[in-house]
C-alpha positions, -999 to +999 in steps of 0.1 A: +266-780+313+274-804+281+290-791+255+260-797+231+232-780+255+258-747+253+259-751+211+223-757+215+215-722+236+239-705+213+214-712+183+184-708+201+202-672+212+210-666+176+170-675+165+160-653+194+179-620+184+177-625+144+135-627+149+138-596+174+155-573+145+139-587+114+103-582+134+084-557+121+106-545+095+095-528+062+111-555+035+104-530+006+122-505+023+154-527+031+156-533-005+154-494-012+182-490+017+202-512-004+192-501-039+204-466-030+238-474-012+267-459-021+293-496-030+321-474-037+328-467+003+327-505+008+362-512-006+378-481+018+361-498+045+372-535+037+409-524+034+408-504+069+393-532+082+422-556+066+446-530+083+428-538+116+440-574+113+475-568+105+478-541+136+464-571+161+488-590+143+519-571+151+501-570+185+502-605+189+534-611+181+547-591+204+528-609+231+542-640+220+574-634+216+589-642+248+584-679+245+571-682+213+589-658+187+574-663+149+574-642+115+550-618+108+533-641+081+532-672+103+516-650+130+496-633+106+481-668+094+477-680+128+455-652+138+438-655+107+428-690+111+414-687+143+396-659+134+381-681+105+374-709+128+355-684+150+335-677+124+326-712+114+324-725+149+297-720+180+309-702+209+340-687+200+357-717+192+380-702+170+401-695+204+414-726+210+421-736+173+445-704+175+460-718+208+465-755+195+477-740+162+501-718+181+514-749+198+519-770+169+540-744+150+562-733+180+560-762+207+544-737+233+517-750+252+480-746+244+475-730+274+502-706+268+483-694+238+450-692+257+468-668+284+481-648+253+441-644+240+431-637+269+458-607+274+447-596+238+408-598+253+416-579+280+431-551+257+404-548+235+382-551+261+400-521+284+402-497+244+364-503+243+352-492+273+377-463+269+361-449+237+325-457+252+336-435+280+345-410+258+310-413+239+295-407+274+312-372+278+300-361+247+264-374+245+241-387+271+240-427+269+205-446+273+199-463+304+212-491+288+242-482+279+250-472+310+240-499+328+263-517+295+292-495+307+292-497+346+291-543+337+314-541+309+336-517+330+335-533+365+344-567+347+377-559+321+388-538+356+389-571+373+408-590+345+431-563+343+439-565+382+436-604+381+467-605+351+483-576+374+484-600+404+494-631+385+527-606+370+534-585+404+532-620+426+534-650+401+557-668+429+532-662+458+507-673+432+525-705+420+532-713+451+493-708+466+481-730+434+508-758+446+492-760+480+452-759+468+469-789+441+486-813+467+452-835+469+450-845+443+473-878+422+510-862+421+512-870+382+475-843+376+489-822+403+524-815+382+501-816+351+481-786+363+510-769+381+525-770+342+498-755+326+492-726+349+531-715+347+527-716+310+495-691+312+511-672+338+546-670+312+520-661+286+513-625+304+550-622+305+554-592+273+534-571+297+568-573+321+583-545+295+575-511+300+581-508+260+561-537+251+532-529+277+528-490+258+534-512+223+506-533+233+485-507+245+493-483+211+486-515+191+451-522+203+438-485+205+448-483+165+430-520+161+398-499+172+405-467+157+402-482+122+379-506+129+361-474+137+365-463+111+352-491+086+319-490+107+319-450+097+325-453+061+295-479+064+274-455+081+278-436+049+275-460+028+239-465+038+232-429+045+232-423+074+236-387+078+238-373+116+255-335+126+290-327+130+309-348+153+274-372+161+282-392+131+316-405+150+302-409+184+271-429+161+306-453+150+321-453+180+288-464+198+284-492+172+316-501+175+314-508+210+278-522+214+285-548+189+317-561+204+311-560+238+275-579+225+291-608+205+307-616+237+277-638+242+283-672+229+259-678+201+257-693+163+293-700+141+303-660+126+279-644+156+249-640+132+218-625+149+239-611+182+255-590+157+222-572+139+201-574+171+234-548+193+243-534+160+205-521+152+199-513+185+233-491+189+222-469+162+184-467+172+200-445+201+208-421+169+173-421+156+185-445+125+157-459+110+152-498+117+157-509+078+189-484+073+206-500+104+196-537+097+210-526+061+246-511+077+247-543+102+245-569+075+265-554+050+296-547+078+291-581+092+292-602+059+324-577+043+342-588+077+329-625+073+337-626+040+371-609+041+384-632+072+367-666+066+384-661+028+421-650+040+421-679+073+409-709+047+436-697+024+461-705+052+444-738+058+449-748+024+488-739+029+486-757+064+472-790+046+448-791+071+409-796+064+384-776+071+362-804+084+389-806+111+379-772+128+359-786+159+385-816+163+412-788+168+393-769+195+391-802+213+427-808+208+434-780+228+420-791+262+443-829+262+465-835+287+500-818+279+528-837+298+557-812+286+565-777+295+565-750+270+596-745+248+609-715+245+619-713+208+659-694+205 
């Protein structure tokens, strides 16, 4: 499939899901949801959502570190600016502009970084179904959601077992890749042979048993207050549910939007992230305008607050933003030299 039929399917996706949520809904209601919302709780909730970014940022940098060590505030900006670019770019471009930005600041190979966002993926991916399993003890899920959690967990099982494999047997592994590689020209066999090593090195930090639980901390507190940002926007709005439903009702949010802006779809996920984020909390008997209300205003502080702080470090890079799809392309050249690892 070319790469502008999958942009193209993204925006139709995005058209799709934006005319499923704004269908039917009461526009003179919407603007009393907003009229009557409580703006003080937005600034609690944009600073525990700023926390959220400097705990995967610790996070990353300890996944890094053992071929690509950097400071907090070059990994910081890094992270940053990929989150930006994913937010400007179709399809979760934002990905490889990390990788390729990795690269250039540290000499580690692109696909080094990929394996690294992928490990963080997996973690996130592993925390969420976690807490959605937790939501299920508590509260009956809708059909739905359960069929949600048995995909979502069948599939982060497998990548976790897949990165297991590559750590427990990398030689076997290495070795089984050299012998599906050998038909191909010696010069793209080596090439390819490269690349994998460097994603397999990029799973490396998982090796320690200190870094593994570090990781694993790190990413459960990246959700906990993200959590907790979707809760204080809950409130916001006013949405008002009994005793502990009004955390499962974040929790539930939290999870149905991130697992659902998986799906590749417009630049900054608009559409995919009203239609799972409306339909999350219709499970809580949230009316339609009050949810459309709590997904917008969540989404465009997030936007807002990441688009802001990653074009910042652009600026400080020297590099334009007008470059962001040139960079994700960057990242799939030919690299004829082996990671460094940087003393």
């Amino acid at each position: 499939m070319s790469r502008k039929i999958r942009l193209a399917g993204g925006f139709l996706l995005t058209v799709l899901f934006l005319w499923i949520v704004v269908r039917n809904v009461s526009w003179e209601e919407l603007r009393q949801v907003f009229v009557g919302a409580d703006y003080r709780l937005v600034l609690p909730a944009t600073l525990v959502t700023f926390c959220g970014y400097l705990l995967r940022t610790l996070r990353w940098q300890r996944i890094v570190r053992p071929v690509a060590p950097l400071g907090f505030g070059d990994t910081f900006g890094i992270l940053m600016m990929g989150f930006a670019a994913n937010n400007l770019l179709p399809a979760r471009l934002g990905e490889f502009v990390r990788a390729y930005l990795l690269g250039k600041k540290t000499g580690a190979r692109k696909t080094y970084g990929i394996a690294t966002i992928v490990l963080e993926r997996v973690c996130d991916g592993m925390v969420l179904i976690g807490l959605l399993g937790w939501v299920s003890l508590l509260m009956p899920l809708p059909m739905w959601g359960r069929d949600v959690q048995l995909f979502s967990s069948a599939l982060f099982l497998l990548a976790s077992l897949g990165v297991l494999l590559l750590l427990i047997q990398e030689d076997l592994t290495m070795k089984a890749i050299s012998l599906l590689l050998r038909p191909l020209p010696p010069s793209l066999a080596a090439a390819l042979l490269r690349a994998m090593g460097a994603f397999i090195s990029g799973l490396h930090s998982l090796r320690s048993k200190r870094s593994l639980l570090l990781v694993i901390a790190l990413s459960v507190g990246v959700w906990l207050l993200e959590a907790t940002s979707y809760l204080l926007m809950t409130q916001a709005f006013g949405v008002q549910l009994p005793g502990v439903t009004e955390l499962l009702a974040a929790l539930f949010l939290l999870v149905v939007i991130n697992l659902g802006i998986m799906i590749p779809s417009a630049p900054g996920y608009v559409g995919t992230f009203q239609f799972f984020g409306v339909t999350a909390l219709a499970v809580f008997g949230v009316p339609k305008e009050t949810a459309l209300a709590v997904t917008i205003s969540s989404h465009l502080m997030q936007y807002l607050l990441v688009t802001a702080i990653g074009l910042l470090f652009f600026l400080r890079e020297n590099v334009a933003f007008w470059r962001f799809d040139e960079l994700s392309r960057q990242t799939f050249e030919p690299e004829e030299e082996p990671a460094q690892v940087i003393q």
